[in-house]
N, C-alpha and C positions, 0 to 999 in steps of 0.2 A: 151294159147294154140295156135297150130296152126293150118292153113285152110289147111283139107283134098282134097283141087281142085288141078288137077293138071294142071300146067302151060303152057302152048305148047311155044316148043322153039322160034315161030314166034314173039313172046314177046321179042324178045331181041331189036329186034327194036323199040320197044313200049319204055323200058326203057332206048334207048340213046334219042327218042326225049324229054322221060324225061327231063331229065339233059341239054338238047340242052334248052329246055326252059325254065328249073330254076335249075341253075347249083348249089348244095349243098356242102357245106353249104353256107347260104349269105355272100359274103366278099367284104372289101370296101379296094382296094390297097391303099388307102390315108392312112389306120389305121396304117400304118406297120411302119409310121413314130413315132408311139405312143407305138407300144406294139410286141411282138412276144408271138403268142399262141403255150403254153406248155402242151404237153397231153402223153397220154402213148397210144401204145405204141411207140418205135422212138427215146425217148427219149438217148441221147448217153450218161448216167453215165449209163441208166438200161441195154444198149446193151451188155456195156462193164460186168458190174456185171452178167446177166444172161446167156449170152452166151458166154461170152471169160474168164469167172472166174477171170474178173477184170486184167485181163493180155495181153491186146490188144496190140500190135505196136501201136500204134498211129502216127506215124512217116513212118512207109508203109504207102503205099497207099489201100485207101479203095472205094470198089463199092457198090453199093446200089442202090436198083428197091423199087420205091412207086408203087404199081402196083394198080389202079384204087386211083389214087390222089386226085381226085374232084378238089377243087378251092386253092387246094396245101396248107393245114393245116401241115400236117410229113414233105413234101419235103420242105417247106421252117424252119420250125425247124429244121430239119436234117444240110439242108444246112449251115444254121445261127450257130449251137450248132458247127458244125467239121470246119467249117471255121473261128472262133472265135479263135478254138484250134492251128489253123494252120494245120489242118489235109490236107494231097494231096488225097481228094474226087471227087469219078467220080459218080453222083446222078442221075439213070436216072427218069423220071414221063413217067408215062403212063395211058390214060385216054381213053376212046370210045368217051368223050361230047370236043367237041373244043369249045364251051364258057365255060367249065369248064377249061380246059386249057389253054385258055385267059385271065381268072382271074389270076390260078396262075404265068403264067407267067411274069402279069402286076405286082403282088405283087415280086415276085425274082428280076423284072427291077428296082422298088423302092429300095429295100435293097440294089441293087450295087450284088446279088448273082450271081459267074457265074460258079459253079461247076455241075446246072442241067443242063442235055439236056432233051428235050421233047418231046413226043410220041403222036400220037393218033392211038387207037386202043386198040386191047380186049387180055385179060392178056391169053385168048384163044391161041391165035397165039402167045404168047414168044418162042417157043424150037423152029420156025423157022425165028425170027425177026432176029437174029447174034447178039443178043443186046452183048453173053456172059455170064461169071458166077457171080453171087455176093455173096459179102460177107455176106448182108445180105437186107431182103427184108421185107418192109410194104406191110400191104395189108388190110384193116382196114374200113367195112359197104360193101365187093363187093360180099364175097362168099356169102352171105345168099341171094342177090338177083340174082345169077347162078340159070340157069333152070336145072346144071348139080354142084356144089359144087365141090366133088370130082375132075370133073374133071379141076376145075380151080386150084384146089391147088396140084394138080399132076402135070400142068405147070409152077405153081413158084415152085417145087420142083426141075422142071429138071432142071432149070437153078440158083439150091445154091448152091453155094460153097461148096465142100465136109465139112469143117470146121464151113462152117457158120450158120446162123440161123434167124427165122423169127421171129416179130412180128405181130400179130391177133387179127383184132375184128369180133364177129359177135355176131348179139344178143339172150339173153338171153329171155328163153317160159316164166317164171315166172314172171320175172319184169314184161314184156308186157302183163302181163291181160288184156283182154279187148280189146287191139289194133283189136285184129283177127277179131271179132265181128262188129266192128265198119268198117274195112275194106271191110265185105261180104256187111255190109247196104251199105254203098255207092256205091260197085259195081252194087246195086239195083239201085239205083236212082242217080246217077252221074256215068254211066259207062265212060270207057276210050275214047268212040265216041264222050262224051261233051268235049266242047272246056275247056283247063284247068283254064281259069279265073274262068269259070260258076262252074266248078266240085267244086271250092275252095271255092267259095258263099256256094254253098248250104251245103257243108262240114260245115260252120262256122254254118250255122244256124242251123246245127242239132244237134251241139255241146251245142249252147244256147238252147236247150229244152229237154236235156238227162235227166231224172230221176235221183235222187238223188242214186237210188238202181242201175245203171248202171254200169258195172265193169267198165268200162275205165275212167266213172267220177269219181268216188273210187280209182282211179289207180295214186298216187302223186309221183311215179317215171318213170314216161315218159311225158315231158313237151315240145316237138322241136314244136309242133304246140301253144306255146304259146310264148315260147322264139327264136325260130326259123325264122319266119315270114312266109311269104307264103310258101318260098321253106323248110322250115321246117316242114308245115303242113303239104305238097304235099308229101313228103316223107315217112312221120310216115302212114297218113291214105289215102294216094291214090297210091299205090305204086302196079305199076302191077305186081309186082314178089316178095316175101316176106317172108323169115322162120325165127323160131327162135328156138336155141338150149338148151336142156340140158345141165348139164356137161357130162354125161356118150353119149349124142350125137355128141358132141365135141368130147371128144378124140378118140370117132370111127374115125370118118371123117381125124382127123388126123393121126392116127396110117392108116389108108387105103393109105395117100400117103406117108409112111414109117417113118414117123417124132414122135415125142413124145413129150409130153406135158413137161416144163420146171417150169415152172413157169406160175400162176395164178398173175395177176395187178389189187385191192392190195392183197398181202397173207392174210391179216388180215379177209378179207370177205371170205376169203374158208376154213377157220379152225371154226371146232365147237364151239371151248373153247373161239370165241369171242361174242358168241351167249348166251353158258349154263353157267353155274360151279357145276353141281352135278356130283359131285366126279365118281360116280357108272355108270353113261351114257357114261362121259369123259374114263372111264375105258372100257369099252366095246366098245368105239370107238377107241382107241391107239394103236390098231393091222394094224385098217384098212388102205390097200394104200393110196398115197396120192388122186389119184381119185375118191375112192368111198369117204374118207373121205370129198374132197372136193364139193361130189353130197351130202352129208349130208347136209352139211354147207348151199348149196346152197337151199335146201327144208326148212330147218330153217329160213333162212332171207325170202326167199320170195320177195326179193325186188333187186335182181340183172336184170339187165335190158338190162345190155352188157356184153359179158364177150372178157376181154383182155388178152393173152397168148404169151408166148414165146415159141418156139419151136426151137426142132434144132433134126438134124434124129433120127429116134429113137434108132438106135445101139449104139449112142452115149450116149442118156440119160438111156440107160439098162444098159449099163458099169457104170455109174455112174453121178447123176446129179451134182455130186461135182466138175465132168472134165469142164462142161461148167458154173456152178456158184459159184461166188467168195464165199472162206470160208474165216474165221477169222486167217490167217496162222503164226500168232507172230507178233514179234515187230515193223515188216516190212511193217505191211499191214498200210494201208491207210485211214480212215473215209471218205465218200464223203456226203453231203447233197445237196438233192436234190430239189431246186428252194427256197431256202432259207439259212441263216446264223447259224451261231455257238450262236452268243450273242441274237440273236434276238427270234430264235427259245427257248434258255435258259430261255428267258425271260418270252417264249408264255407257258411254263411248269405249268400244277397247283401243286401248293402248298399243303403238305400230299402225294406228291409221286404218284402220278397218273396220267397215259396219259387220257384225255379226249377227242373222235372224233365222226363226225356224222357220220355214215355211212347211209346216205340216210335215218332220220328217225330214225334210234337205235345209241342209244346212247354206246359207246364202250368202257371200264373205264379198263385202264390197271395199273399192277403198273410198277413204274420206281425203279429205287436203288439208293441210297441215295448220289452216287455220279453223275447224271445223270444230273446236272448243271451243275457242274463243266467239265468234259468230253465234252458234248457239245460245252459248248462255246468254247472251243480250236480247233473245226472240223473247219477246214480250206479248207481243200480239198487238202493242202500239207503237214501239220503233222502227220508223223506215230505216231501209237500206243505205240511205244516205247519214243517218245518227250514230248508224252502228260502225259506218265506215268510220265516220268523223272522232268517237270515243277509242277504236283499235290504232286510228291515225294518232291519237295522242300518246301512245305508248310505241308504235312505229314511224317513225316520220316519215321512213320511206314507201310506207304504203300507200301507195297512190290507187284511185278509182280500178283502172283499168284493171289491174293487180286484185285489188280486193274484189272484183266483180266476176272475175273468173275465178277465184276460189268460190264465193257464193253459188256460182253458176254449179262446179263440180259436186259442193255440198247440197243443193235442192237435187239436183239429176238424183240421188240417193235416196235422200228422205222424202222426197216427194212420192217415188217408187217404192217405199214401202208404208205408205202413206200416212206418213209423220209429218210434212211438212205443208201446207199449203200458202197463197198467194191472198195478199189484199191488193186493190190499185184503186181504190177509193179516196 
């Protein structure tokens, strides 16, 4: 649930010295020699899949606003993923904290990245900064801490590309049980006036004598103040500005700056049928949009804690969400997997035909089709559906299109829902 207080805009200063003094998330530019962190959304197979219907140029050039970056997690993936492509990227970062943008800059200087340029300042002031239009824009933990929401994403609205589209995080009322609670106690006895070392003492030690009946102790999907470290903690429970949404409050928000919801990251967590299987529920729910069905989904798990969305305007997604997300169009199209292999993924399949995933806690048992090794392991990220038929056809004769195209069909409905799979038709 979230706190009924309301926040006075004076606050907004309160939340850059935030960040001035523990820039989120913790990052150490030395690691970037070891790793690149992959997350959604940003991700450039899902950009391509959910908003350009897997039909992007790659080859034009493409723009793109991280708009409230933090310590540059999206902007140096974005970066790293289209400049690996050879993509001509123009990436800008924009951030209100300049030690946040310190970090990330320090981490883009390591990689050798030099398609970002960077900003400081408040996604507030875009329609007059002349940054320009993009094609497509992050913006991922900034609206929920707006004293005004709407009116932040009505300024990365003015400046998207008529074609293009966004990716969103902000979090989810449900998963965060507890946080709320936890957050008014501390406003009790570590207001914003202690100095924030002392605020985070006394935060830990309340933490160590929570009653076992405490919702937020109970609460095993929300962990930044455990795995976070300080600036983790500071985040989740001392955070002077803080909402969290529904689904059916989400796609207000969105439909208010004229956009529409596309896609929910992963599908698999906003469909009922990965929750139930009585026939007669599933049956009374198969009318419902994708919306409410997806606020079902979400009162079912209970245990969504972010939610991450694609959008792109909504005239667009009312004509048809087919125009901005890749379908299965023949022979032509393309398998892509995403941060992993063909054989290896083949490999990680159980046996009896069943996908098996955590989704935080529940256990999610899907089936696969019986040729669901096979298929896979040939995803490459450069054989169509038509090579892969034609190499399984030489070891089957009898497999003909139709045949093979309906197992495909059964094995994407899967891993595309748990967002393993996505679509080329380029």
């Amino acid at each position: 649930m979230t706190s009924d207080k309301k926040i006075p805009a004076a606050n907004d200063l309160a939340v850059q010295r935030h960040y001035e003094t523990l820039p989120y998330p913790a990052r150490d530019p030395k690691d970037e020699a070891k790793r690149l962190i992959v997350g959604s959304p940003s991700h450039v197979l899902e950009i391509d899949h959910y908003l350009f219907a897997g039909k992007r140029n790659w080859t034009a050039p493409f723009r793109a606003l991280v708009a409230g970056g933090g310590t540059g997690d999206a902007a140096i993936m974005l970066a790293q993923q289209l400049g690996s492509r050879g993509v001509k990227a123009e990436i800008h970062y924009l951030d209100m904290s300049s030690a946040a943008r310190a970090v990330a800059e320090a981490r883009a200087q390591a990689r050798g990245l030099t398609s970002l340029k960077f900003h400081t300042g408040s996604l507030l002031d875009l329609p007059n900064m002349g940054l320009g239009q993009f094609d497509y824009i992050d913006c991922c933990g900034v609206l929920h801490h707006l004293e005004d929401p709407a009116a932040g994403l009505k300024a990365l609205t003015a400046v998207l590309a008529e074609n293009g589209g966004m990716g969103l995080m902000v979090y989810g009322a449900l998963g965060r049980t507890g946080v709320y609670p936890m957050q008014d106690m501390l406003r009790a006895i570590a207001p914003d006036t202690v100095a924030p070392d002392q605020r985070i003492k006394i935060a830990r030690r309340l933490l160590s004598v929570l009653p076992k009946t405490n919702w937020f102790a109970r609460n095993p999907f929300v962990g930044d103040h455990i795995q976070g470290g300080d600036a983790g903690l500071y985040d989740l429970l001392l955070h002077v500005r803080d909402r969290a949404y529904r689904v059916a409050e989400l796609d207000a928000l969105v439909r208010e700056a004229g956009l529409g919801i596309v896609s929910f990251i992963e599908p698999a967590r906003y469909d009922p049928a990965t929750y139930i299987n009585d026939p007669a529920v599933l049956k009374a729910l198969a009318g419902l949009p994708m919306i409410e069905r997806a606020a079902f989904a979400e009162a079912l798990a209970g245990n969504i804690a972010k939610h991450v969305i694609y959008v792109a305007r909504a005239r667009h997604v009312a004509e048809s969400v087919a125009q901005s997300v890749a379908q299965i169009e023949g022979a032509n199209t393309t398998p892509m997997l995403r941060e992993t292999d063909g054989p290896k993924l083949a490999a990680g399949l159980q046996s009896g035909g069943m996908l098996k995933a955590d989704l935080d806690g529940l256990e999610w048992r899907a089936p696969l089709p019986r040729l669901a090794g096979p298929i896979v392991t040939r995803v490459d990220g450069k054989t169509s559906l038509g090579k892969i038929h034609v190499a399984l056809q030489a070891m089957d004769s009898g497999l003909n299109w139709e045949v093979f195209l309906r197992q495909f069909e059964a094995l994407f409905s899967v891993l595309n829902a748990a967002n393993v799979m996505l679509l080329r038709n380029a």
